[in-house]
N, CA, C and O atoms as CSV, one atom per row, in Angstrom:
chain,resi,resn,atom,element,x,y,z
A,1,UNK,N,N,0.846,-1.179,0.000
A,1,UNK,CA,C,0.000,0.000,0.000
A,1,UNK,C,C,0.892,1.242,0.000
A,1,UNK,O,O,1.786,1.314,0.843
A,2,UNK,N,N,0.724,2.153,-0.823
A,2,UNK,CA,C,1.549,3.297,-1.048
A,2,UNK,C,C,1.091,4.222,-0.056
A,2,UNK,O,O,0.101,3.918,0.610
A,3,UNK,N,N,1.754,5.451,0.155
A,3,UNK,CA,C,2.012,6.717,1.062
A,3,UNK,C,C,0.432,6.942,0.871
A,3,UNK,O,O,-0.429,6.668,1.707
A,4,UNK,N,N,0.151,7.719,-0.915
A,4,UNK,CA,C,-0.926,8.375,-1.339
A,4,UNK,C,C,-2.151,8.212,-1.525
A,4,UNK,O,O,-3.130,8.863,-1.893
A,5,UNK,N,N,-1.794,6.842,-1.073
A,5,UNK,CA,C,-3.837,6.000,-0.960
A,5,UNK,C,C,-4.309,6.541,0.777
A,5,UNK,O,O,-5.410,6.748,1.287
A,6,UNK,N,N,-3.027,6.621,1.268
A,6,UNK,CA,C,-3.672,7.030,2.954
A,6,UNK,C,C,-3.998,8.926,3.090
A,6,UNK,O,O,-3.149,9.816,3.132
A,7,UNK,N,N,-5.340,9.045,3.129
A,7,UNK,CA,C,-5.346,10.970,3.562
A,7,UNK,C,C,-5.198,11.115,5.142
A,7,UNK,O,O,-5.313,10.486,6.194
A,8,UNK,N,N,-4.815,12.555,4.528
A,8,UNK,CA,C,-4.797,13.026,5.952
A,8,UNK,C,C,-5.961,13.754,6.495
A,8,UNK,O,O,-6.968,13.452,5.853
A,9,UNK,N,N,-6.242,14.759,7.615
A,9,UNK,CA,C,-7.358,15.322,7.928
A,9,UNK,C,C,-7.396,16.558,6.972
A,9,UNK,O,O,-8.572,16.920,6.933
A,10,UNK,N,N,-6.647,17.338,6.209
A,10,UNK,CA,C,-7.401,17.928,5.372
A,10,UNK,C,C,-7.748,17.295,4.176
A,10,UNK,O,O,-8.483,18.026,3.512
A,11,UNK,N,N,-7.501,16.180,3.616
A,11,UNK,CA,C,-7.716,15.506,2.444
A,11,UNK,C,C,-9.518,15.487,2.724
A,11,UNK,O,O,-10.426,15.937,2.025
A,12,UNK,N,N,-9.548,14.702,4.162
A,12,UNK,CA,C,-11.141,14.149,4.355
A,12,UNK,C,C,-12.170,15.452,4.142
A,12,UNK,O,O,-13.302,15.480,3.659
A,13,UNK,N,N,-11.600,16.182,4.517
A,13,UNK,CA,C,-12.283,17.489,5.048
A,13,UNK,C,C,-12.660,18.431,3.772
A,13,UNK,O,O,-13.639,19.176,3.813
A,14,UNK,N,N,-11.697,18.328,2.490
A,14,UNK,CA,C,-11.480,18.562,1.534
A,14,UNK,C,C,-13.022,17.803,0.832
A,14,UNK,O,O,-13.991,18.345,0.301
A,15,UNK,N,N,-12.804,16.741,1.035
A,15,UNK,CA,C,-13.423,15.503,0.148
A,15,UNK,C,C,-14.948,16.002,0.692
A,15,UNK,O,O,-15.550,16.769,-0.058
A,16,UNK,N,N,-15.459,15.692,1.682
A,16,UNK,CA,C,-16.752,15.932,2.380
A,16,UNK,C,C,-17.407,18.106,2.735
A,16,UNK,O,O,-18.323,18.784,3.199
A,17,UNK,N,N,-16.148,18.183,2.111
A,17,UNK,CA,C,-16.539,20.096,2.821
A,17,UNK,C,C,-17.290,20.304,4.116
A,17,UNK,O,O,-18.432,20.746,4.240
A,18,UNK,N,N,-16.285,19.831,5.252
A,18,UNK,CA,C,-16.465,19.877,6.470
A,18,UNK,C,C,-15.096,20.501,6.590
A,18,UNK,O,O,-14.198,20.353,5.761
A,19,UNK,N,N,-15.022,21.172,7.632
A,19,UNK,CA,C,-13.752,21.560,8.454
A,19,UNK,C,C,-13.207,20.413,9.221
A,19,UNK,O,O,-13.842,19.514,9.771
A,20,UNK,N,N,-11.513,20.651,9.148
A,20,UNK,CA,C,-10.729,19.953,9.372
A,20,UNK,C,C,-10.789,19.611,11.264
A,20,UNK,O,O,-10.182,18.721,11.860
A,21,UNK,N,N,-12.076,21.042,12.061
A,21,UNK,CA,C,-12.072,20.366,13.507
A,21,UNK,C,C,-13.338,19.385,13.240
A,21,UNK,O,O,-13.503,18.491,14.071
A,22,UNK,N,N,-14.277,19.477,12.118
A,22,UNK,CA,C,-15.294,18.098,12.352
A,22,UNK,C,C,-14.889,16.983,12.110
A,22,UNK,O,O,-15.477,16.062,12.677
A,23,UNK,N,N,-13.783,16.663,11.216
A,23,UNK,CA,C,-12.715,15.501,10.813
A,23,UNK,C,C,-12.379,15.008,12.023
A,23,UNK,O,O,-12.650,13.819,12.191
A,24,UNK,N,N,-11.813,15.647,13.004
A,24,UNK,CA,C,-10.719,15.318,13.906
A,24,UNK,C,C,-12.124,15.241,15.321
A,24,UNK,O,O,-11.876,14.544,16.305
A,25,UNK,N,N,-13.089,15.780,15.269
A,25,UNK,CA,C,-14.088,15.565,16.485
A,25,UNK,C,C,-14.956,14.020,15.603
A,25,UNK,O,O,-15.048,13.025,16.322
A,26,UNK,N,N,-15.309,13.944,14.699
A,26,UNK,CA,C,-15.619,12.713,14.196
A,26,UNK,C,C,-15.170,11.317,14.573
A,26,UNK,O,O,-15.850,10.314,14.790
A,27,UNK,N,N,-13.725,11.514,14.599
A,27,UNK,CA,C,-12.545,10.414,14.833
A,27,UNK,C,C,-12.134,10.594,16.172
A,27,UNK,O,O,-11.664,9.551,16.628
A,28,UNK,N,N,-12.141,11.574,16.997
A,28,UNK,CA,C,-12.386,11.721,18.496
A,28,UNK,C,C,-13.677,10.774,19.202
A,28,UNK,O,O,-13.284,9.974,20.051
A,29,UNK,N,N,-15.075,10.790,18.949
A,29,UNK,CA,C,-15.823,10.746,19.207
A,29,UNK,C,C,-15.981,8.753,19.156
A,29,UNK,O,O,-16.536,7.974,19.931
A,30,UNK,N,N,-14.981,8.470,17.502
A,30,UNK,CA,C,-15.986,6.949,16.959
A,30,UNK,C,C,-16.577,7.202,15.998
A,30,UNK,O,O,-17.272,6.333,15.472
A,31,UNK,N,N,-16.525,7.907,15.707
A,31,UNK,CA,C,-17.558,7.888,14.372
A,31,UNK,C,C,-17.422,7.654,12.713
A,31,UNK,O,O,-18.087,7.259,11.755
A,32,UNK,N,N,-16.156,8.151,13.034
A,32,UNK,CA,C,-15.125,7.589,11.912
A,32,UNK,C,C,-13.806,6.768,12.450
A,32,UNK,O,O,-13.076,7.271,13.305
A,33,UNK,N,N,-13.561,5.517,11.910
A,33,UNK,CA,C,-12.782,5.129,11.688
A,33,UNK,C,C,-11.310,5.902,11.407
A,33,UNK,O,O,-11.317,6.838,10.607
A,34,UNK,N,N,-10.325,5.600,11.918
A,34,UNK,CA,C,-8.608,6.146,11.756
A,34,UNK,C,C,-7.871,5.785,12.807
A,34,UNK,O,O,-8.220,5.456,13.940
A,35,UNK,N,N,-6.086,5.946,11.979
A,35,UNK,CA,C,-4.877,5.416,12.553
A,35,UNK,C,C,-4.552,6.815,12.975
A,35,UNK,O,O,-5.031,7.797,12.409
A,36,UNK,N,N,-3.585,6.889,14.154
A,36,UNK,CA,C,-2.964,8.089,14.653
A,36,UNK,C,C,-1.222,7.384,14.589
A,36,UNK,O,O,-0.865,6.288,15.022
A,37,UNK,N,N,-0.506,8.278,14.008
A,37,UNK,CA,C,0.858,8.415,13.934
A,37,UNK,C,C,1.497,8.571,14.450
A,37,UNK,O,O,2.550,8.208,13.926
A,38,UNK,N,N,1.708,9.226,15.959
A,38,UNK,CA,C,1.728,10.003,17.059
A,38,UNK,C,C,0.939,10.856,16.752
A,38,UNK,O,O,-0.086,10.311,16.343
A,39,UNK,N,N,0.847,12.275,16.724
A,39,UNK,CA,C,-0.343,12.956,16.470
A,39,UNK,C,C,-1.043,13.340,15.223
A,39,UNK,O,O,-2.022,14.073,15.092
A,40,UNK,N,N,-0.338,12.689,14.312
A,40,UNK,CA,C,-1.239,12.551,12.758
A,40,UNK,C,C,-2.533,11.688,12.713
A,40,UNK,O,O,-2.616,10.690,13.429
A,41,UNK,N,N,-3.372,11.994,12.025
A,41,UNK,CA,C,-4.221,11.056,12.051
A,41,UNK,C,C,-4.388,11.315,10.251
A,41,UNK,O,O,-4.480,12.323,9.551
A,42,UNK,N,N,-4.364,9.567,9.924
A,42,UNK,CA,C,-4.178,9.242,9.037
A,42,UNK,C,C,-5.383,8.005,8.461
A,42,UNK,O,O,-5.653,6.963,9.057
A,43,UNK,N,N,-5.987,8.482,7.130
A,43,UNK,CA,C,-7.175,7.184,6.980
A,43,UNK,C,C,-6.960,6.381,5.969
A,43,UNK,O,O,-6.841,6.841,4.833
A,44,UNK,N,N,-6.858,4.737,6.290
A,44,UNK,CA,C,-6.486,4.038,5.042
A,44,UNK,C,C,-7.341,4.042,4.277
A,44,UNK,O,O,-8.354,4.623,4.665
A,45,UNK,N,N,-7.390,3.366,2.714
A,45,UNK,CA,C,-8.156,2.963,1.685
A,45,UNK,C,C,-9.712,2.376,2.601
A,45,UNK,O,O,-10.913,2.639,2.541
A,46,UNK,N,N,-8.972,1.611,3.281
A,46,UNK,CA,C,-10.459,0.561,3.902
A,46,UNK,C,C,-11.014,1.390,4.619
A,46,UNK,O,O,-12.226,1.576,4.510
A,47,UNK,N,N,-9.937,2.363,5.894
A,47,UNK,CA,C,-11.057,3.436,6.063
A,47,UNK,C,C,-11.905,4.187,5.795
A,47,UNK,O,O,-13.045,4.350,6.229
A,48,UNK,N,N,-11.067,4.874,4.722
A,48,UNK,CA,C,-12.164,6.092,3.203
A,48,UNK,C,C,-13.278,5.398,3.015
A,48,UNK,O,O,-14.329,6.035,3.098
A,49,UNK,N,N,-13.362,3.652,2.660
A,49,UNK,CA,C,-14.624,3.163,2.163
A,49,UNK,C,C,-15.597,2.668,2.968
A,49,UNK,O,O,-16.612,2.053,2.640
A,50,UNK,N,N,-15.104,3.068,4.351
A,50,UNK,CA,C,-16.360,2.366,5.362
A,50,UNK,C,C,-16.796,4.118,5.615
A,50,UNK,O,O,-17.996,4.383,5.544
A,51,UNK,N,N,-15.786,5.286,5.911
A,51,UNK,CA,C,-16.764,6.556,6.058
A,51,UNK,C,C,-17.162,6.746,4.305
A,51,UNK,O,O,-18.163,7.463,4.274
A,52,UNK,N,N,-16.948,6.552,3.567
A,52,UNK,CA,C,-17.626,6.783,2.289
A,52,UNK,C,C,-19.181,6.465,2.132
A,52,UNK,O,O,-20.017,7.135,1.528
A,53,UNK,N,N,-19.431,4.748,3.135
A,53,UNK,CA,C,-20.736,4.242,3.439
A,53,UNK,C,C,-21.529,4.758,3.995
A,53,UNK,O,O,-22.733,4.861,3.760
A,54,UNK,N,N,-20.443,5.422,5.407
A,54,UNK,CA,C,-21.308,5.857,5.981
A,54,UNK,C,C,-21.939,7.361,5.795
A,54,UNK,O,O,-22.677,7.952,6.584
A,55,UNK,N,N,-21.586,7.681,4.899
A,55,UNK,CA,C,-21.665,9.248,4.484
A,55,UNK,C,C,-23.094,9.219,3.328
A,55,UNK,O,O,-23.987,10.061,3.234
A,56,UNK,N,N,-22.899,7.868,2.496
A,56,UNK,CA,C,-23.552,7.696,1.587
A,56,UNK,C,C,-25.029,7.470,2.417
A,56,UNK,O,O,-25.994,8.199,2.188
A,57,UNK,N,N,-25.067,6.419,3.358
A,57,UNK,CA,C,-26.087,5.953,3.715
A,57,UNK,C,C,-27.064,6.943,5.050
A,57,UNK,O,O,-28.218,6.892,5.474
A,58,UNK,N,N,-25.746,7.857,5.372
A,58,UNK,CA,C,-26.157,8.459,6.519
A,58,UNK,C,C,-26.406,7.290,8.021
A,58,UNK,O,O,-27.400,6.842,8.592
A,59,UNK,N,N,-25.248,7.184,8.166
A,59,UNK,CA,C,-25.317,5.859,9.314
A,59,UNK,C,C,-23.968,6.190,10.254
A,59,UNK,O,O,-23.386,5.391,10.988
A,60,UNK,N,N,-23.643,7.582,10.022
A,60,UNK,CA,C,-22.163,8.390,10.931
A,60,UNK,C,C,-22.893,8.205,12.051
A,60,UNK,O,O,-22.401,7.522,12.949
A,61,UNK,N,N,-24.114,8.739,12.196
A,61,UNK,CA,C,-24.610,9.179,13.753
A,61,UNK,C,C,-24.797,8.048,14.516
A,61,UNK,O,O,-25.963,7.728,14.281
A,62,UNK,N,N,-24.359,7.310,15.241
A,62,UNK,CA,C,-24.406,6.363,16.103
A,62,UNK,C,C,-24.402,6.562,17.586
A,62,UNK,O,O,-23.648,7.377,18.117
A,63,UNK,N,N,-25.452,5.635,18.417
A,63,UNK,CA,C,-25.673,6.595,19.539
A,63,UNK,C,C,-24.657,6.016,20.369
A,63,UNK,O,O,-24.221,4.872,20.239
A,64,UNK,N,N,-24.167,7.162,21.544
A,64,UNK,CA,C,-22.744,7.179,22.047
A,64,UNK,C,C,-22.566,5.523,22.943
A,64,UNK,O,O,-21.514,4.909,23.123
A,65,UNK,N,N,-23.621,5.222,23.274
A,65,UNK,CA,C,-23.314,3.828,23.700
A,65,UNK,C,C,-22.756,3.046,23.179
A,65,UNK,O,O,-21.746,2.571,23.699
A,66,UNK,N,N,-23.265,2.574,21.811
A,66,UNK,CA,C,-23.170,2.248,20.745
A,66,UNK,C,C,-21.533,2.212,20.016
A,66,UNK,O,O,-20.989,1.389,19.280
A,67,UNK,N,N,-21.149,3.306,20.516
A,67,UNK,CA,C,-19.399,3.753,20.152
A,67,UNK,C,C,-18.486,3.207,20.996
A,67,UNK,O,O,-17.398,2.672,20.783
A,68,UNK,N,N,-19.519,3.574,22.665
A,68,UNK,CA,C,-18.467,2.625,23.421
A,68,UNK,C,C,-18.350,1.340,23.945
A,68,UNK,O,O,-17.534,1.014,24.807
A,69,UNK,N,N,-19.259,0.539,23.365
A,69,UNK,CA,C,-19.616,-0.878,23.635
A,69,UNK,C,C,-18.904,-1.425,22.274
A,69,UNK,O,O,-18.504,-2.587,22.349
A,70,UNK,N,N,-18.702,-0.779,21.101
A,70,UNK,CA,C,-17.899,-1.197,20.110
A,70,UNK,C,C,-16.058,-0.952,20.311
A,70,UNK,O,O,-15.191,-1.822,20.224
A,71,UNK,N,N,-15.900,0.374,20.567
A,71,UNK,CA,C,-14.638,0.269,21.296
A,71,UNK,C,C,-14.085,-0.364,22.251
A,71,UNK,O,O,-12.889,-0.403,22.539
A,72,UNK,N,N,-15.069,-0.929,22.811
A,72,UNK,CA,C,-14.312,-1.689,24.144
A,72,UNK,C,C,-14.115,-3.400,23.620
A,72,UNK,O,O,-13.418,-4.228,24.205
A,73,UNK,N,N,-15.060,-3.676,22.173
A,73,UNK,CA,C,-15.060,-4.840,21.821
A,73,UNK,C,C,-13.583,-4.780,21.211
A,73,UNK,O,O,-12.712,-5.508,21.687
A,74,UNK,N,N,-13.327,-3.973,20.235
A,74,UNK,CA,C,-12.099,-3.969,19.447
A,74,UNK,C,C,-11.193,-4.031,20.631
A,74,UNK,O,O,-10.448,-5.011,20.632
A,75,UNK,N,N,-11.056,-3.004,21.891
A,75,UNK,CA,C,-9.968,-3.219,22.638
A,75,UNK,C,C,-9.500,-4.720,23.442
A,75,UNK,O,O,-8.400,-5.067,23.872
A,76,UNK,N,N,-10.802,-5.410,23.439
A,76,UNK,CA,C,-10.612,-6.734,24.221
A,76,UNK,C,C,-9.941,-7.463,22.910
A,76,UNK,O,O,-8.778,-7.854,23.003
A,77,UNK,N,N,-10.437,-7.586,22.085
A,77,UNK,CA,C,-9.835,-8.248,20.671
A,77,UNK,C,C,-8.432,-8.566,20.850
A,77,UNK,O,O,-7.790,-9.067,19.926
């Protein structure tokens, strides 16, 4: 996988015409999917296409339980 398939937070922000703090409160929150670099946050191919879904379908808003009963699954993983 090359450098240029992964964006960064203005790429997303670019792509959707949201500001680069709803990018970064999105991916704060759970709501989007992303890798952090130390403080880069960076979204792979597979990421782009699961928020692409969810953008398409309107299925971002997930209720906050919901975020943290899924985060805590991935963390036991």
């Amino acid at each position: 996988m090359s450098a240029e398939s992964w964006f960064a937070v203005a790429d997303m922000s670019a792509q959707y015409r949201i500001s680069d703090k709803t990018v970064r409160a999105k991916v704060a929150s759970g709501e989007w999917p992303a890798d952090r670099i130390g403080r880069l946050i960076r979204f792979s191919p597979e990421q782009q296409d699961i928020i692409r879904h969810q953008v398409a379908v309107g299925t971002s808003r997930r209720r906050r339980s919901d975020r943290i009963r899924e985060a805590l699954e991935r963390r036991a993983a």
